[in-house]
VEXDRENLO-138662 format. One record per residue (C-alpha): residue number from 0; residue in one letter; z, y, x. Coordinates in Angstrom, 2 decimals. Last residue first. Example, Ala and Ser with C-alpha at 12.3 -4.5 7.8 and 13.67 -1.06 7.14 Angstrom:
REM VEXDRENLO-138662
<zaba i="1" aa="S" pz="7.14" py="-1.06" px="13.67"/>
<zaba i="0" aa="A" pz="7.80" py="-4.50" px="12.30"/>
//
This chain:
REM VEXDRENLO-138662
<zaba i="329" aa="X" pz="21.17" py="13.72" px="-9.03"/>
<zaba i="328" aa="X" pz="20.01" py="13.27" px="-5.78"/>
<zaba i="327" aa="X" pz="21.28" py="10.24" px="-5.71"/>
<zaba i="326" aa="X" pz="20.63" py="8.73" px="-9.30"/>
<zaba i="325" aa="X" pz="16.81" py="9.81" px="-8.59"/>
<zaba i="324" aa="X" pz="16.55" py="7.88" px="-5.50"/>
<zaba i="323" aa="X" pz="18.36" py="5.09" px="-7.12"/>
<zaba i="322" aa="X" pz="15.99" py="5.28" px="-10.03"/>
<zaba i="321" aa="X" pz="12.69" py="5.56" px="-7.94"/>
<zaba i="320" aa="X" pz="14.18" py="2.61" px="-5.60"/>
<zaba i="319" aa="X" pz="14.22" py="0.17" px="-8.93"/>
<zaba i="318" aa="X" pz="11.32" py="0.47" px="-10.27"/>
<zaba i="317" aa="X" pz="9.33" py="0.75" px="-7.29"/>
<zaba i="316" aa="X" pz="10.80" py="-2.59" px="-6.73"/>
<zaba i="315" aa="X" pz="9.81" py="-4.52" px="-9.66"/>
<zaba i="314" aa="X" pz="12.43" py="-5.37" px="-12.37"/>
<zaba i="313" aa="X" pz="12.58" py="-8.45" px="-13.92"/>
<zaba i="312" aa="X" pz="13.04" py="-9.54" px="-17.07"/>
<zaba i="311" aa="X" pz="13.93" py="-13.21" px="-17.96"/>
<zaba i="310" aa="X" pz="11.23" py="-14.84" px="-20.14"/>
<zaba i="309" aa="X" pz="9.36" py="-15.47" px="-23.55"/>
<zaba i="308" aa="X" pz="5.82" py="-14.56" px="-24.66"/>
<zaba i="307" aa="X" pz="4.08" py="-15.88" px="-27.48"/>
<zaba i="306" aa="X" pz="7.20" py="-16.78" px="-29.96"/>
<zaba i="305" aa="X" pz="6.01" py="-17.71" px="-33.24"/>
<zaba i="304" aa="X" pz="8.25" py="-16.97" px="-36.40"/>
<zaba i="303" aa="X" pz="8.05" py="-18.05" px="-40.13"/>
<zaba i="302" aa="X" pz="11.43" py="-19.84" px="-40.07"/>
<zaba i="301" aa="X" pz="13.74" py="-19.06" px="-36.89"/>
<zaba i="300" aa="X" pz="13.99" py="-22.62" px="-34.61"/>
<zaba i="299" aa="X" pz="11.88" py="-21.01" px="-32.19"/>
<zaba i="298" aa="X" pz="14.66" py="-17.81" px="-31.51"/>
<zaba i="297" aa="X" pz="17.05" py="-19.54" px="-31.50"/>
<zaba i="296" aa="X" pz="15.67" py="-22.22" px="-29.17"/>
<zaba i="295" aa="X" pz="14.60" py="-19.34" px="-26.80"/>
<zaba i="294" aa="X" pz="17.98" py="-17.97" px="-26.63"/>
<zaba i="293" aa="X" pz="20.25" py="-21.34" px="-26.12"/>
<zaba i="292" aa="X" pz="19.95" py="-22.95" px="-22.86"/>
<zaba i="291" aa="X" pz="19.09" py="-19.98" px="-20.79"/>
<zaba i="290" aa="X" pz="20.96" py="-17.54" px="-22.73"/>
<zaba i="289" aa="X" pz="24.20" py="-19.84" px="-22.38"/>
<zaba i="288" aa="X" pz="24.02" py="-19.83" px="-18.36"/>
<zaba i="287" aa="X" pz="23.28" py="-16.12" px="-18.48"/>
<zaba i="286" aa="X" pz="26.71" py="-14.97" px="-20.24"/>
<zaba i="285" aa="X" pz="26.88" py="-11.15" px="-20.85"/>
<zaba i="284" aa="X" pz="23.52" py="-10.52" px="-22.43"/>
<zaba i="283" aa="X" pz="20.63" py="-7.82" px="-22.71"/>
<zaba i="282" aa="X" pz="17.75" py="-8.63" px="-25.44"/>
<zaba i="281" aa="X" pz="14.44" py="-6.86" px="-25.10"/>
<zaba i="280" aa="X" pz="12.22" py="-7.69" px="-27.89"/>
<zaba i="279" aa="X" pz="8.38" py="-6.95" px="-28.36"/>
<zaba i="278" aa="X" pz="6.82" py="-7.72" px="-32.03"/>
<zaba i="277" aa="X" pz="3.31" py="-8.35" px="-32.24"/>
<zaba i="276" aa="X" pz="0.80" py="-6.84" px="-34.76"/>
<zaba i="275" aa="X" pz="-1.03" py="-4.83" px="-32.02"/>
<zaba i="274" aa="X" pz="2.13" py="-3.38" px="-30.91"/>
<zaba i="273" aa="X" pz="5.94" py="-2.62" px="-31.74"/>
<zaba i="272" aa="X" pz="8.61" py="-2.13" px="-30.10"/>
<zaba i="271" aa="X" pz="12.41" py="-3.56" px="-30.10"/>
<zaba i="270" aa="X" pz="15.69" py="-3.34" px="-28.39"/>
<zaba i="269" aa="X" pz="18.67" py="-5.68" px="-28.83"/>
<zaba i="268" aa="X" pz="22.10" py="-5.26" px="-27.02"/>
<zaba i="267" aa="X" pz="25.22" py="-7.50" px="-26.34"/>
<zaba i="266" aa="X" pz="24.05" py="-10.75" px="-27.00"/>
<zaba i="265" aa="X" pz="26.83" py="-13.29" px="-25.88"/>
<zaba i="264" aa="X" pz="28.74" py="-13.66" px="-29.41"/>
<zaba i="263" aa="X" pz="25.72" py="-14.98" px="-30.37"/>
<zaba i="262" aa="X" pz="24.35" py="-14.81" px="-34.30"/>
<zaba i="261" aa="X" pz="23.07" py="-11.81" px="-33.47"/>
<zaba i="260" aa="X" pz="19.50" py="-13.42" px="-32.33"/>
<zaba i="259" aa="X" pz="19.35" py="-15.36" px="-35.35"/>
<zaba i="258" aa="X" pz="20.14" py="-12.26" px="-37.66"/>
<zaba i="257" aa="X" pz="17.33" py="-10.23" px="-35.07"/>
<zaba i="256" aa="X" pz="14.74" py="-13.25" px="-35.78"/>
<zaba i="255" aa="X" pz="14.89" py="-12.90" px="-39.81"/>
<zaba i="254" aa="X" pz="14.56" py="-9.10" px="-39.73"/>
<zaba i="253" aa="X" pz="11.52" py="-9.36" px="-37.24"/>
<zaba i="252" aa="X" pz="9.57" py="-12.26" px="-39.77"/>
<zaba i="251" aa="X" pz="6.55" py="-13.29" px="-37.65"/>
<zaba i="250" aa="X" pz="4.89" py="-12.61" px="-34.17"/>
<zaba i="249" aa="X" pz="6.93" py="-13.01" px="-31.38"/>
<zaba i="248" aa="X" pz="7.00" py="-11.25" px="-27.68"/>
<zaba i="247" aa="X" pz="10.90" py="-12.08" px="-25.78"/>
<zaba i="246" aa="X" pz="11.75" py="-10.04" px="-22.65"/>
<zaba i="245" aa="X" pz="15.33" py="-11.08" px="-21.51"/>
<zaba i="244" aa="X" pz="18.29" py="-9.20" px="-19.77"/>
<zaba i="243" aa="X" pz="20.60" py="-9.98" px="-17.61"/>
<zaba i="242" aa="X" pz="22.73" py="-6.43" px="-16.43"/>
<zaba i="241" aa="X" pz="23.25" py="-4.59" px="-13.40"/>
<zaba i="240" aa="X" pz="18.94" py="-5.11" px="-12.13"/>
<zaba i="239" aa="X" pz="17.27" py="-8.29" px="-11.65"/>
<zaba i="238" aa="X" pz="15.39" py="-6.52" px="-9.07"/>
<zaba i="237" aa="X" pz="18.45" py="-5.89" px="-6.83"/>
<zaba i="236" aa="X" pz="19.94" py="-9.61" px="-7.00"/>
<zaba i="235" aa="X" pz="16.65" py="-11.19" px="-5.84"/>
<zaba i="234" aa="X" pz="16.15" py="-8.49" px="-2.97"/>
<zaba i="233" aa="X" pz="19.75" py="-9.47" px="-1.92"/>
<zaba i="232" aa="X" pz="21.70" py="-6.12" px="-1.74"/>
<zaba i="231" aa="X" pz="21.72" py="-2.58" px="0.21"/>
<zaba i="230" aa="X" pz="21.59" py="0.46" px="-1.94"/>
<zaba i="229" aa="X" pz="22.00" py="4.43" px="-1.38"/>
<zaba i="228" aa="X" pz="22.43" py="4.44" px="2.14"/>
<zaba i="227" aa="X" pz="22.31" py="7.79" px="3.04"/>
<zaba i="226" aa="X" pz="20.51" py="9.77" px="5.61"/>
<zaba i="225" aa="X" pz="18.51" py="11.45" px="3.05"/>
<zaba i="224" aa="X" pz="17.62" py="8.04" px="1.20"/>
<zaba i="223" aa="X" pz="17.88" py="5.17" px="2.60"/>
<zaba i="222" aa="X" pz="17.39" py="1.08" px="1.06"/>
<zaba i="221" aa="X" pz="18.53" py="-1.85" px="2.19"/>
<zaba i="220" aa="X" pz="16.75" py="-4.94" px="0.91"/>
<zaba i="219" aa="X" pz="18.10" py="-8.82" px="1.38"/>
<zaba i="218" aa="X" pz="15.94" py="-11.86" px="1.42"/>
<zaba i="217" aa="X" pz="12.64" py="-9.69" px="2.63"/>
<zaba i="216" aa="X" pz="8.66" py="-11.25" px="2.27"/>
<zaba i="215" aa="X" pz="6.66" py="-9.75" px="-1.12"/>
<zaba i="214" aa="X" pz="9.69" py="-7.41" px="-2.45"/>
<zaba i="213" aa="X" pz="9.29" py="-5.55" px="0.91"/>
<zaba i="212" aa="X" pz="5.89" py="-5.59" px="1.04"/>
<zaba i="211" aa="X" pz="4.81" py="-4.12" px="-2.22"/>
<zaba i="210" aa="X" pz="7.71" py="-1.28" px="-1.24"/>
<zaba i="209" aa="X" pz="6.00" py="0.14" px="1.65"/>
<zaba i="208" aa="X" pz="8.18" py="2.72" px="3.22"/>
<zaba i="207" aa="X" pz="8.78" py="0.43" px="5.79"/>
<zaba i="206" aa="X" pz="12.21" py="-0.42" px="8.62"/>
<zaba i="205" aa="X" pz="11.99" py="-4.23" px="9.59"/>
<zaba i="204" aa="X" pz="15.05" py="-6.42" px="10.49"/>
<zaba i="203" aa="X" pz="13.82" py="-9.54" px="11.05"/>
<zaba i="202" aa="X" pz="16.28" py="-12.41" px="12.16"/>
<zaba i="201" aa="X" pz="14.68" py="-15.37" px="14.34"/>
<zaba i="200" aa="X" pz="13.28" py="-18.56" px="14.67"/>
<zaba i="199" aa="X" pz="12.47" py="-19.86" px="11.32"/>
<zaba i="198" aa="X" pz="11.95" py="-16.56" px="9.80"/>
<zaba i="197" aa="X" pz="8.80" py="-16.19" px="12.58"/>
<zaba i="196" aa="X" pz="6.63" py="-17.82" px="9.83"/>
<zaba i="195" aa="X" pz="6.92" py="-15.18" px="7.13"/>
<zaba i="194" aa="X" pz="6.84" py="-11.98" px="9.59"/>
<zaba i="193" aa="X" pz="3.48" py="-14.10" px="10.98"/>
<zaba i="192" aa="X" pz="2.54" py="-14.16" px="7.23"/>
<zaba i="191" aa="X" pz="3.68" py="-10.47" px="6.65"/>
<zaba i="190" aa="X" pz="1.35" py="-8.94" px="9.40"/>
<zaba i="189" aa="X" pz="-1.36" py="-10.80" px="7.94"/>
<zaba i="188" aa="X" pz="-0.86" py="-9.44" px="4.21"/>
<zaba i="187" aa="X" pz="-0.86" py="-6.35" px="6.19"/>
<zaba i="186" aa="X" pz="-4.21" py="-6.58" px="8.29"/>
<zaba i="185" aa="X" pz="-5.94" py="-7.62" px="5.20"/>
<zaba i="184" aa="X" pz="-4.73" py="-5.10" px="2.94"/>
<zaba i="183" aa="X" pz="-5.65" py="-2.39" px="5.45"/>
<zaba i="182" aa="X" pz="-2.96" py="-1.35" px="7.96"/>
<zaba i="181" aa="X" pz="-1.07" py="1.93" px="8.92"/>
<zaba i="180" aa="X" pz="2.25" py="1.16" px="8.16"/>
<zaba i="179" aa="X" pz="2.26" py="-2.48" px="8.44"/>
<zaba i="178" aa="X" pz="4.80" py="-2.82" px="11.42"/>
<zaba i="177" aa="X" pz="6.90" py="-0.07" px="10.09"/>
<zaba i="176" aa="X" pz="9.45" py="-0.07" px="13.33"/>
<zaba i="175" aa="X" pz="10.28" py="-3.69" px="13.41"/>
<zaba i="174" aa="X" pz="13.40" py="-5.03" px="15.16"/>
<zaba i="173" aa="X" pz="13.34" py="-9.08" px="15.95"/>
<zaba i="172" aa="X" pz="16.88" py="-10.30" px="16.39"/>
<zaba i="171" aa="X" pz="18.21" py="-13.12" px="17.83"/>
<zaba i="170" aa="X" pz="15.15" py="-12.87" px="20.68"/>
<zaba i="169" aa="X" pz="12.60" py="-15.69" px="22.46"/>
<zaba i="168" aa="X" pz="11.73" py="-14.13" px="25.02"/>
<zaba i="167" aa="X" pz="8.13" py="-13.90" px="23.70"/>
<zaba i="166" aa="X" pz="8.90" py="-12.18" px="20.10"/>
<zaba i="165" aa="X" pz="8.33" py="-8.51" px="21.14"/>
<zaba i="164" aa="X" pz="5.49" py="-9.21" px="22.61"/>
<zaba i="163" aa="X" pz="3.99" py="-11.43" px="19.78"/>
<zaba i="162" aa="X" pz="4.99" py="-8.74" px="17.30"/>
<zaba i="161" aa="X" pz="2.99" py="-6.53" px="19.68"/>
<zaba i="160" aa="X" pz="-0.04" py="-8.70" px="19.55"/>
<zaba i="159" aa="X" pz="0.42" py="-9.06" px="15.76"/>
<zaba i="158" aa="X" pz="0.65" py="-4.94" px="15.36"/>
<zaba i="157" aa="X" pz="-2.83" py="-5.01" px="17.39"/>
<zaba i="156" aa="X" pz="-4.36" py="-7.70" px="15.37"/>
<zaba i="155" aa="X" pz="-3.99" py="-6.18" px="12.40"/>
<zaba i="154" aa="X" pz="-5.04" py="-2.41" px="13.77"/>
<zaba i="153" aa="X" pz="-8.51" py="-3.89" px="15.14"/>
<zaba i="152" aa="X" pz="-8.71" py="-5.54" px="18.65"/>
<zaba i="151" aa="X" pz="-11.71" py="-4.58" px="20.66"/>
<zaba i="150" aa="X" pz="-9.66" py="-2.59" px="23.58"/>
<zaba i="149" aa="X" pz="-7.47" py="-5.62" px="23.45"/>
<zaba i="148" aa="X" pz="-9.53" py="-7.30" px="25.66"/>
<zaba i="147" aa="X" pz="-10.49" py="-11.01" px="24.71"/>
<zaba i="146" aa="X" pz="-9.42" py="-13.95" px="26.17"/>
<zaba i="145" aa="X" pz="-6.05" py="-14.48" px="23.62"/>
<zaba i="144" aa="X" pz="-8.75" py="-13.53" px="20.62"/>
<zaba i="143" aa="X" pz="-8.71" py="-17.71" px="19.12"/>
<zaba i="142" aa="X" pz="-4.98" py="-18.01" px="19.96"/>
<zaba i="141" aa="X" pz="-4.39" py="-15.02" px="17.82"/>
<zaba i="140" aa="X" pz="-2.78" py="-16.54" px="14.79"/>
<zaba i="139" aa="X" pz="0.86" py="-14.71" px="15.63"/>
<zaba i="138" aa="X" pz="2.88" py="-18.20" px="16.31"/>
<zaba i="137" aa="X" pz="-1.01" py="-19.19" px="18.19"/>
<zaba i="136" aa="X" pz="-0.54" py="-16.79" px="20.85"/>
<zaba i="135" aa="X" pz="3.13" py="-17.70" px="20.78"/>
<zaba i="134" aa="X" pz="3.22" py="-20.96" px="21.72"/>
<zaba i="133" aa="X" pz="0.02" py="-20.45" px="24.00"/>
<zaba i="132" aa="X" pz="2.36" py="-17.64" px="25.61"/>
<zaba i="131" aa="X" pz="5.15" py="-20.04" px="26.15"/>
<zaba i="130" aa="X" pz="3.09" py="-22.90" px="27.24"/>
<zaba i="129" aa="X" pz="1.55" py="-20.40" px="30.17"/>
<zaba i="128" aa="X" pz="5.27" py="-19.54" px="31.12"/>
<zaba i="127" aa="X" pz="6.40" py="-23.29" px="31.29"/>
<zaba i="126" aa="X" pz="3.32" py="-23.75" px="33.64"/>
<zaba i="125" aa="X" pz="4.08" py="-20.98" px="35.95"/>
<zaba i="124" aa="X" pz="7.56" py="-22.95" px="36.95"/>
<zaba i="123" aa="X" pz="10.54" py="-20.85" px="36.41"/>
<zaba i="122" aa="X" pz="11.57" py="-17.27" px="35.95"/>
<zaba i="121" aa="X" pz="11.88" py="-15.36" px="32.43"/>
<zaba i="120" aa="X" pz="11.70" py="-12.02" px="31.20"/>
<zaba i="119" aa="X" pz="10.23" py="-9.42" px="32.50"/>
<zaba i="118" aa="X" pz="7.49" py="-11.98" px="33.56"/>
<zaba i="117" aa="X" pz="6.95" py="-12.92" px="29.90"/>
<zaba i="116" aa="X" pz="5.34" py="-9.38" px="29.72"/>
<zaba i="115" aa="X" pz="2.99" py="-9.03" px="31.98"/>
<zaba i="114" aa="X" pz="1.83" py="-12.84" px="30.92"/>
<zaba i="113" aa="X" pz="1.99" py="-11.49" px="27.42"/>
<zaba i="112" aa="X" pz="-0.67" py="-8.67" px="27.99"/>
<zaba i="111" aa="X" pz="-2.59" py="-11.10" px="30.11"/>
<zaba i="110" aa="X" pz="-2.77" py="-13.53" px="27.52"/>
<zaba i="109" aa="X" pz="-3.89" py="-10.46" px="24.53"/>
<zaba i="108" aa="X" pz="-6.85" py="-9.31" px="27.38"/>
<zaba i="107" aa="X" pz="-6.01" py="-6.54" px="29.86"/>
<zaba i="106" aa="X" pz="-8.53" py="-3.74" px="29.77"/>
<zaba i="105" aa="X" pz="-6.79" py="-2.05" px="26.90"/>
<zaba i="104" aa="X" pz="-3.50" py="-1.52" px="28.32"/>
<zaba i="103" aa="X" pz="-1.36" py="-1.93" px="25.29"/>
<zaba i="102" aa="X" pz="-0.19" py="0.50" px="22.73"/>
<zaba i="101" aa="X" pz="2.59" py="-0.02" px="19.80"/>
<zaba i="100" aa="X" pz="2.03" py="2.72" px="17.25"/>
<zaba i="99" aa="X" pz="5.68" py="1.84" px="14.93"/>
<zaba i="98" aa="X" pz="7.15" py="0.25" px="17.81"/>
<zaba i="97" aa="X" pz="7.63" py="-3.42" px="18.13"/>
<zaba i="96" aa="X" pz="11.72" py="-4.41" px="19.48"/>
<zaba i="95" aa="X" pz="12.57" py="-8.07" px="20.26"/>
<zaba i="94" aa="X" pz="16.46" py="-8.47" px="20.42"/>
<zaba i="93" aa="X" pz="18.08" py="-10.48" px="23.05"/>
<zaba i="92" aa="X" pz="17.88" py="-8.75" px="25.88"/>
<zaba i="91" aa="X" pz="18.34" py="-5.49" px="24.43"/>
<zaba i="90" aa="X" pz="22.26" py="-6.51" px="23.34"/>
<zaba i="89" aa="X" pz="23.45" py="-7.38" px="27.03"/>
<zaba i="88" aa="X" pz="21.82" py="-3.97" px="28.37"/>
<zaba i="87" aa="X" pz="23.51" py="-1.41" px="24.93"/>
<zaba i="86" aa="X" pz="27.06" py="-3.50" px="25.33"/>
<zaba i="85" aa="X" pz="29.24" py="-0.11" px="25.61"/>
<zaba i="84" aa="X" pz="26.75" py="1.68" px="23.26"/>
<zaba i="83" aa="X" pz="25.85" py="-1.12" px="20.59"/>
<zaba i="82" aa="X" pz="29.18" py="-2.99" px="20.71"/>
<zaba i="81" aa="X" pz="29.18" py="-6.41" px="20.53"/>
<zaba i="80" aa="X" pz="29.65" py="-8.65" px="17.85"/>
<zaba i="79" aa="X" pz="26.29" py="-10.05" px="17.89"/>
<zaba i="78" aa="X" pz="25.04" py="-6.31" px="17.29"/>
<zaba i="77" aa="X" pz="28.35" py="-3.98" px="16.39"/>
<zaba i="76" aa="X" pz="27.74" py="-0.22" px="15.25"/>
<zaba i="75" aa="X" pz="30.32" py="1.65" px="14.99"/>
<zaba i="74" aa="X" pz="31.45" py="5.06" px="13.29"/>
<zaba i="73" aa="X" pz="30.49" py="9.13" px="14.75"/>
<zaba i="72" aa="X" pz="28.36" py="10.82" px="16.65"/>
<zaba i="71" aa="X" pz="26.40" py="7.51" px="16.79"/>
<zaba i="70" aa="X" pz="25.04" py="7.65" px="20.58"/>
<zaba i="69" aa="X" pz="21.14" py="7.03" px="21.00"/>
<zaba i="68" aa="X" pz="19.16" py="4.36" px="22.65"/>
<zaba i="67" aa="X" pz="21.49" py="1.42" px="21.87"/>
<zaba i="66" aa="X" pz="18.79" py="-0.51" px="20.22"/>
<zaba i="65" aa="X" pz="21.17" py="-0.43" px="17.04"/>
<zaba i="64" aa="X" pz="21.35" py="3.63" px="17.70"/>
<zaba i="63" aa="X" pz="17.39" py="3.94" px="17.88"/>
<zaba i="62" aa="X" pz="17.35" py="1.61" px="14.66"/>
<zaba i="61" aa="X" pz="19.21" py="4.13" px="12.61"/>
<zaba i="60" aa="X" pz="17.28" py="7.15" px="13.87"/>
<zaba i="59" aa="X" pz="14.28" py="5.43" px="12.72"/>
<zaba i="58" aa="X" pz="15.08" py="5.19" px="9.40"/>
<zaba i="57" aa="X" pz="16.52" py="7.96" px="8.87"/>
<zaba i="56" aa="X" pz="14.83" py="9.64" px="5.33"/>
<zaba i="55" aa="X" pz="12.80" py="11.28" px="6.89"/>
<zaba i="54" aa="X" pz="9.64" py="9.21" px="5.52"/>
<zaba i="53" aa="X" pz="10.86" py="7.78" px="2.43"/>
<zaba i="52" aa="X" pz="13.51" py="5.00" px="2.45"/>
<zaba i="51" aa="X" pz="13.41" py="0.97" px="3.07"/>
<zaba i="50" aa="X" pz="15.21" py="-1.26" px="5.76"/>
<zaba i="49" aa="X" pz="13.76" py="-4.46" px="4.76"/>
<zaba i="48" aa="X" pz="15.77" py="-7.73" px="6.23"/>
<zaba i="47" aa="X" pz="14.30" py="-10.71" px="6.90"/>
<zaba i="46" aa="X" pz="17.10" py="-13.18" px="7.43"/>
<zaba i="45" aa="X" pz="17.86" py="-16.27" px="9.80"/>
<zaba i="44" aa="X" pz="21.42" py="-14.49" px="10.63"/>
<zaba i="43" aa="X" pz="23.03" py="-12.16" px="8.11"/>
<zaba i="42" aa="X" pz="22.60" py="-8.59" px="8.15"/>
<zaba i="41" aa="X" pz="26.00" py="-6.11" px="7.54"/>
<zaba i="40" aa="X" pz="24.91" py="-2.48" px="6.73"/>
<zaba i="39" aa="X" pz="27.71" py="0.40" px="5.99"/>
<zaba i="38" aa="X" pz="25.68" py="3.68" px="7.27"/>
<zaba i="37" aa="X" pz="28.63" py="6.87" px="6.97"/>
<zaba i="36" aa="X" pz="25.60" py="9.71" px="6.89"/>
<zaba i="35" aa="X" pz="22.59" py="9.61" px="9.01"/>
<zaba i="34" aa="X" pz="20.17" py="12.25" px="10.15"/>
<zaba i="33" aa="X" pz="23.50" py="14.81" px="9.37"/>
<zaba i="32" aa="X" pz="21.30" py="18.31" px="10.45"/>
<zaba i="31" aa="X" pz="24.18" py="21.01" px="11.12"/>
<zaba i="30" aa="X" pz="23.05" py="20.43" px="15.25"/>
<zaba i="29" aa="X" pz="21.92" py="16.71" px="15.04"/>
<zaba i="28" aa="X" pz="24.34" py="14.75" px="13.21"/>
<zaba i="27" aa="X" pz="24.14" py="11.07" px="13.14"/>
<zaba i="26" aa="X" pz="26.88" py="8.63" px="11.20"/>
<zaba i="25" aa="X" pz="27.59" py="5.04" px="11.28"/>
<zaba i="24" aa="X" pz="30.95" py="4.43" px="8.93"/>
<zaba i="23" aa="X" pz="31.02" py="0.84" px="9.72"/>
<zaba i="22" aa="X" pz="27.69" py="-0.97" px="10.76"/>
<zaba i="21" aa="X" pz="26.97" py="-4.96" px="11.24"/>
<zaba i="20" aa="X" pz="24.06" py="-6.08" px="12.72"/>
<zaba i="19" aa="X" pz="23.73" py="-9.90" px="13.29"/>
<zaba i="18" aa="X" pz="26.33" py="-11.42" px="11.78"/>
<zaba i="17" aa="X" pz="29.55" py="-12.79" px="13.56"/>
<zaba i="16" aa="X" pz="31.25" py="-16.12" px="14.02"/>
<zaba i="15" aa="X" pz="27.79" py="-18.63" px="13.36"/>
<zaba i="14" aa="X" pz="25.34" py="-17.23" px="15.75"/>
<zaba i="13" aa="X" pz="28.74" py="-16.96" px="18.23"/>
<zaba i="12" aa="X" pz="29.05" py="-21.03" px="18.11"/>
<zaba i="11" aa="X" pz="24.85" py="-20.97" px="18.23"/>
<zaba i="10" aa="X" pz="24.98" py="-19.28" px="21.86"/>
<zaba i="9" aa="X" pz="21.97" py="-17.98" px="22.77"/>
<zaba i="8" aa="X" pz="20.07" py="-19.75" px="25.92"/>
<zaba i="7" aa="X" pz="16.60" py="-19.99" px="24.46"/>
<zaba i="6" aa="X" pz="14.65" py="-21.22" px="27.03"/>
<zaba i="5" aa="X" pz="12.32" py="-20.70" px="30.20"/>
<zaba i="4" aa="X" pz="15.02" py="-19.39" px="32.67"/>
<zaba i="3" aa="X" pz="16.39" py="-16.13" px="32.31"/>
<zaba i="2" aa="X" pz="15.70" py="-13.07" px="34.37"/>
<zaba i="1" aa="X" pz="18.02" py="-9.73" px="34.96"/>
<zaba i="0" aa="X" pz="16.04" py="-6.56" px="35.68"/>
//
C-alpha cells in the first residue's frame, strides 16, 4: 500500500476546479431490482452533507459506488474530478470512510487502534505519528479514554473512535454510513459536535434516517426515496419551503388588520384560525425584502390591534421529507 509523509498533500488549485462528488445519471440495477435510479448529486467542498431516505431506500448502495466498491450499471460518478471506477485506489486515499457497526479489536486501547491505523498511511519520524493521533484523540474528545481498551467503550465513543479512524490521514472527504444510528441522545448530540468541529478540515457526506440530526448540523440535504432522488437543496432553502411566508398571532380588530394587510401589492395569500381569543395569520408573499421592512409595521400601526407573535415560517424537516415522500409515490 502506497504511504505519504506526515501531511496533507491535496492540491487546493483542484479543491477549487471541481466539487467533491458530483453524479450524472447514476443508476443500480440488481436483477429487475433498480437500487438506484438516474442519482444527480453535486457536493461542494467544506460541507456537511446529509444523504437522507428510509431504510432501503439506497443509501448505501450509493456510497458503495462513490467508494468505488461497486460498478454503476449505468451514468458517472466523478470524486475530485476523477472517475470513481477507473480512479477507485487514487480516490480511497483521500476519503475517510466509518461504517455503519464499525468494530475494533477490543484488547487494543483507542491509541493503539490509531497507531495501527496511521501506519497504513503515513511514513516518517515516530514522533510526527504520535502528534497526529494526540491531534486527533482530542479532535473526537477522547484524549481522556486514548489508554483504555475499547472493549469498555460505550456506542458514543465507539462511532467517535471510528470517526477518528477514518479522519487520521487527513481525507477531502469524510463518508459516514449512519454514524448515529444506534445511539442514545447523548452519544448522538456527541457524534454531531465532532461532525461540527471536523467542518473545518474536511467535507462530510453522511447517509441517516434521522431527520433531528440532519436539520441540527448539514448545509445542504439530499434526500432518497426508492432509489430516487426526490430532493437535494441547501437545508436553509428546503425548510423555508417554495414560497415566503409569515406567521403573525394578534389580538384585536381581524377585519381592520386583513384591509392593512391587503393594502400590498406583495401579499399574495392570507389564512386565518382562531384560538383562545387570539387571532393566527399566515400571510404568503412574492417580495421578501419588502415583507421584512414593511409587514410587521402594518400590521402594529392597525388601530385596536396587538401583535403577540410575529415571524417568518419555517418548516421543520419531517415536514418537509413526509410531503416529498408522499408527492413521489403519488
Amino acid at each position: 500500500m502506497q504511504t505519504r509523509v506526515m501531511q496533507n498533500q491535496s492540491d487546493p488549485e483542484a479543491k477549487r476546479r471541481d466539487p467533491v462528488i458530483h453524479t450524472v445519471g447514476l443508476t443500480k440495477a440488481f436483477g429487475d431490482v433498480n437500487a438506484l435510479q438516474g442519482i444527480d448529486l453535486t457536493v461542494p467542498h467544506n460541507s456537511i452533507v446529509g444523504f437522507l431516505g428510509p431504510n432501503g431506500a439506497g443509501k448505501t448502495t450509493a456510497i458503495k459506488l462513490l467508494l468505488g466498491l461497486s460498478r454503476p450499471t449505468s451514468g458517472t460518478a466523478t470524486l475530485f474530478g476523477m472517475d470513481s471506477v477507473q480512479d477507485s485506489l487514487a480516490i480511497r486515499s483521500r476519503v475517510g470512510y466509518l461504517a455503519q457497526d464499525p468494530r475494533f479489536y477490543t484488547h487494543m486501547t483507542a491509541r493503539e487502534t490509531l497507531e495501527f491505523t496511521a501506519h497504513f498511511f503515513y511514513q516518517g519520524p515516530a514522533a510526527a505519528i504520535r502528534a497526529r493521533i494526540d491531534e486527533t484523540l482530542e479532535l473526537v474528545g477522547l484524549e481522556d479514554k486514548a489508554d483504555r481498551p475499547t472493549k469498555g467503550f460505550s456506542g458514543g465513543e465507539r462511532q467517535r473512535l471510528g470517526i477518528a479512524q477514518a479522519q487520521i490521514n487527513y481525507p477531502d472527504l469524510l463518508i459516514l454510513d449512519e454514524p448515529a444510528a444506534a445511539l442514545d441522545p447523548v452519544g448522538r448530540r456527541d457524534v454531531l459536535d465532532v461532525m461540527e468541529r471536523l467542518r473545518a478540515y474536511t467535507t462530510i457526506f453522511y447517509s441517516t434516517h434521522i431527520l433531528d440530526d440532519v436539520e441540527r448540523v448539514s448545509d445542504y440535504v439530499t434526500i432518497l426515496d426508492h432509489g430516487r432522488m426526490v430532493a437535494s437543496s441547501p437545508t436553509a432553502e428546503l425548510l423555508n419551503g417554495d414560497s415566503t411566508t409569515y406567521e403573525i398571532t394578534i389580538r384585536g380588530d381581524e377585519q381592520a388588520t386583513l384591509r392593512a394587510l391587503r393594502t400590498h401589492p406583495w401579499v399574495s395569500d392570507i389564512a386565518t384560525a382562531h384560538q383562545n381569543g387570539l387571532i393566527a395569520m399566515t400571510v404568503t408573499v412574492t417580495d421578501e425584502q419588502a415583507a421584512e421592512s414593511e409587514l410587521l409595521r402594518s400590521v402594529i400601526a392597525t388601530d385596536d390591534v396587538v401583535v403577540t407573535a410575529f415571524g417568518r415560517r419555517q418548516f421543520n424537516l419531517e415536514d418537509v421529507f413526509l410531503r416529498l415522500v408522499k408527492e413521489h409515490g403519488e
